[in-house]
Backbone as CSV, one residue per row, in Angstrom:
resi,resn,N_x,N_y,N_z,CA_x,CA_y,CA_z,C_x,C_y,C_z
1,UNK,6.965,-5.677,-24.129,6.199,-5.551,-22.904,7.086,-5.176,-21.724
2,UNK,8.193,-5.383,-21.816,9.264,-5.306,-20.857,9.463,-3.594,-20.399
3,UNK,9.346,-2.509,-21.100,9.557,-1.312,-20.975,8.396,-1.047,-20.207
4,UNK,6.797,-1.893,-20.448,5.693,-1.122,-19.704,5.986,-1.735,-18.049
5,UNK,6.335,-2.719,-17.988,6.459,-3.391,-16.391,7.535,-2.094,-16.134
6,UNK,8.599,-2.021,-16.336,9.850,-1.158,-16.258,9.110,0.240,-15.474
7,UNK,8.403,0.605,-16.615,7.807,2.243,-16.182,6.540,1.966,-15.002
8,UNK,5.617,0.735,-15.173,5.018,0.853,-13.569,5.602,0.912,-12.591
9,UNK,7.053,-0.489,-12.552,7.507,-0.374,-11.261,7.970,1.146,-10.887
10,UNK,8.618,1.703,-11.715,9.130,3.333,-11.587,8.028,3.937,-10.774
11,UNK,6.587,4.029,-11.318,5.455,4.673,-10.826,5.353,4.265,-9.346
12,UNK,5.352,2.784,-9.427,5.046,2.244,-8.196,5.889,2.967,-7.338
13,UNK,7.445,2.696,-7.356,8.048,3.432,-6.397,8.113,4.763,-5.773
14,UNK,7.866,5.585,-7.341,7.904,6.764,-6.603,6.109,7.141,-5.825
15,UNK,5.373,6.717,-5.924,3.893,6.485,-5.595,4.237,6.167,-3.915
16,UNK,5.949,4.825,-3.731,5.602,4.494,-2.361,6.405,5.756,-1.478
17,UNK,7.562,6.719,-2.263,8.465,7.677,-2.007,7.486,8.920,-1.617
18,UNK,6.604,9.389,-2.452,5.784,10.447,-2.022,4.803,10.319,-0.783
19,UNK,4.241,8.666,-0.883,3.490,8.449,0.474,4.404,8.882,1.703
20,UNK,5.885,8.211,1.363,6.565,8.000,2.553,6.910,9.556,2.977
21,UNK,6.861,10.517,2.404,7.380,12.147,1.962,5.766,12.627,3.104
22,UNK,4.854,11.825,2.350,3.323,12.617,3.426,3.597,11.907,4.745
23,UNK,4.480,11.177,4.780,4.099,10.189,6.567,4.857,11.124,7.614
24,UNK,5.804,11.765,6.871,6.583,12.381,7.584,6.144,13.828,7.992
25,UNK,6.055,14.121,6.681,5.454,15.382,6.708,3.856,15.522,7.115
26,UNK,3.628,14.782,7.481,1.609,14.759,7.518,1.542,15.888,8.532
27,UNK,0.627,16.262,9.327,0.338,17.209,10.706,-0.512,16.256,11.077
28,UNK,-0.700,15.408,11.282,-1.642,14.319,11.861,-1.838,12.664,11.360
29,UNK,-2.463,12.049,12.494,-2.486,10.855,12.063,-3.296,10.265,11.436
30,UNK,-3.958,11.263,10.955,-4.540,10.658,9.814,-4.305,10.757,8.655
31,UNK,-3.368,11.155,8.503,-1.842,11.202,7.442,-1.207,9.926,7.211
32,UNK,-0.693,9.962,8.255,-0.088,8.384,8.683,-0.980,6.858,8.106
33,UNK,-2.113,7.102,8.930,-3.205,5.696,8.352,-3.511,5.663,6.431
34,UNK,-3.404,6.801,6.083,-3.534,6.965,4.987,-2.618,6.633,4.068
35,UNK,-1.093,6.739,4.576,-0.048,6.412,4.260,0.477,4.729,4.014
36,UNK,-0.141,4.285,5.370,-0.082,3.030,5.455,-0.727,2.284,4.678
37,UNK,-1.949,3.057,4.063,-3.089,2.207,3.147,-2.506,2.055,1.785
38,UNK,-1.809,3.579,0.961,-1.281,4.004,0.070,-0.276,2.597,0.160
39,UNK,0.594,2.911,0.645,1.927,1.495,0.613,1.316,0.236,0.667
40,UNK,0.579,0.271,1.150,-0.435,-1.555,0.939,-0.716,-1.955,-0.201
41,UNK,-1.279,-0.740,-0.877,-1.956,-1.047,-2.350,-0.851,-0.932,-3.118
42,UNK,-0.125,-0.066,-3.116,0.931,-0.147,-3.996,1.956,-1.694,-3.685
43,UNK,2.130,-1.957,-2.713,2.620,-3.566,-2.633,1.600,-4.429,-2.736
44,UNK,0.583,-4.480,-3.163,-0.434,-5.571,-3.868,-0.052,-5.282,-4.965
45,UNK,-0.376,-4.370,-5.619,-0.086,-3.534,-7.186,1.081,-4.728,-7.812
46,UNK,2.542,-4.248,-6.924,3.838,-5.196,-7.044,3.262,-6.546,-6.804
47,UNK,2.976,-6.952,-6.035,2.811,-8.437,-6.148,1.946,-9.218,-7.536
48,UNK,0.842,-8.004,-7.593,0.410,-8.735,-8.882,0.457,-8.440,-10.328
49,UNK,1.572,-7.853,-10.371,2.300,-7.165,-11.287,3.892,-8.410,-11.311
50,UNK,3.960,-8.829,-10.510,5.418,-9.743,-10.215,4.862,-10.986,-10.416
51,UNK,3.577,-11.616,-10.425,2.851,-12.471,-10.707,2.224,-12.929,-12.512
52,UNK,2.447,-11.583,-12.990,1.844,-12.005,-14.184,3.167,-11.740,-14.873
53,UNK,4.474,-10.879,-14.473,5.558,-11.140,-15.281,6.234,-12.607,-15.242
54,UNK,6.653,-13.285,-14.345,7.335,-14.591,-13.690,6.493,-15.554,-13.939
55,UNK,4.740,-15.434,-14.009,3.776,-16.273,-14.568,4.137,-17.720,-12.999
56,UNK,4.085,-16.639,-12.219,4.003,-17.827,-10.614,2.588,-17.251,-10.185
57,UNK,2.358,-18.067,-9.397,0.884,-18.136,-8.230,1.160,-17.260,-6.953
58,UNK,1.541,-15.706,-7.428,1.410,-15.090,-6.210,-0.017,-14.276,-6.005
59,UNK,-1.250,-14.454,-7.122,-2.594,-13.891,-6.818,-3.389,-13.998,-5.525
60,UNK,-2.853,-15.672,-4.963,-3.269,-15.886,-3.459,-2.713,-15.400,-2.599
61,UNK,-1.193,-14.948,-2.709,-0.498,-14.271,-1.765,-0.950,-13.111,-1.497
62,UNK,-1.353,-12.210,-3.196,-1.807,-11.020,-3.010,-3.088,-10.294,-2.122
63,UNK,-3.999,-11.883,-2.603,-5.460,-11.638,-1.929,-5.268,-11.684,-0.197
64,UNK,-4.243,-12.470,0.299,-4.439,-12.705,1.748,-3.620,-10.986,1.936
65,UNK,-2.724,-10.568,0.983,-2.383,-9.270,2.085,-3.179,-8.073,1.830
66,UNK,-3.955,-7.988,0.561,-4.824,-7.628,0.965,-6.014,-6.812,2.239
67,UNK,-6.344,-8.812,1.970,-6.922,-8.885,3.370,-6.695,-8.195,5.231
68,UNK,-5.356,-8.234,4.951,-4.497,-8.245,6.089,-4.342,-6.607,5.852
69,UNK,-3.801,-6.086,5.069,-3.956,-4.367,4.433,-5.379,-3.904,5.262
70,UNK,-6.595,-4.462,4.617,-7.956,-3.861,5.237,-7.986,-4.220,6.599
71,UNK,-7.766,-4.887,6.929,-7.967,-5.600,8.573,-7.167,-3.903,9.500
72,UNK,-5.965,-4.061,8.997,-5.680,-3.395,9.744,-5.662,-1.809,9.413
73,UNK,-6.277,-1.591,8.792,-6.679,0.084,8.545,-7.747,0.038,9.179
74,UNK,-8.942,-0.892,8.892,-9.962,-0.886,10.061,-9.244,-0.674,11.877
75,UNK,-8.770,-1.211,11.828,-8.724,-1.507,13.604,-7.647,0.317,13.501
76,UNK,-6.790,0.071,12.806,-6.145,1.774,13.114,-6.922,2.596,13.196
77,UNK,-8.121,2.798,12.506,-9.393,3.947,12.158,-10.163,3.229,13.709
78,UNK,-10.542,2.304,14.356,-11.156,2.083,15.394,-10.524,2.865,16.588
79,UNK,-9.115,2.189,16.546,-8.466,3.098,17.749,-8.281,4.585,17.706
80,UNK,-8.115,5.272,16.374,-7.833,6.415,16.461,-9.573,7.270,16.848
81,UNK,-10.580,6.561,16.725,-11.844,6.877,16.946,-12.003,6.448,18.535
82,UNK,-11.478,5.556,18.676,-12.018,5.452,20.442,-11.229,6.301,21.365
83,UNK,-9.836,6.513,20.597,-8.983,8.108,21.680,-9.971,9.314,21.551
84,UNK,-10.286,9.236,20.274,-11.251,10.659,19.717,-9.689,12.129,19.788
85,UNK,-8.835,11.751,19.498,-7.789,12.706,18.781,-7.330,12.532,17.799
86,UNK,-6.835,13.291,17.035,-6.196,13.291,15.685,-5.503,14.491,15.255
C-alpha cells in the first residue's frame, strides 16, 4: 500500500505546483480565487490521506478546514462581485 500513498502524494504536489504555475500566470483574479480553492482541496486531500496512513484523528481537523476553505472563497467571490472588476 505504501507505493499508492507515495504516487498520490506525488499527484498531490504536482496538482499544488501547476495551481501555483496558474496563480502566477492567471490574467485575472479569478485565476487567483480559483487557485486558492485548488490548494485547499488538495490540502484536505493531504490531511485525509495523512489520517488514514498514521491511523490518527485528523478527519475533524480536515472537516473544520474545509469549512474554513469554503468560508473564504465565498467572501473572496463576494468582494470580487461588490468591486464588479476582474
Amino acid at each position: 500500500m505504501t507505493p499508492f500513498f507515495l504516487g498520490m502524494s506525488i499527484l498531490l504536489l504536482l496538482g499544488v505546483f501547476t495551481a501555483l504555475y496558474r496563480a502566477f500566470r492567471g490574467p485575472n483574479i479569478l485565476d487567483r480565487v480559483l487557485t486558492v480553492s485548488l490548494i485547499g482541496t488538495n490540502t484536505l486531500v493531504a490531511l485525509i490521506l495523512i489520517s488514514y496512513i498514521y491511523e490518527y484523528c485528523f478527519l475533524d481537523v480536515a472537516l473544520a478546514y474545509a469549512l474554513l476553505s469554503f468560508i473564504s472563497i465565498v467572501v473572496m467571490a463576494r468582494y470580487i462581485e461588490s468591486k464588479g472588476k476582474f
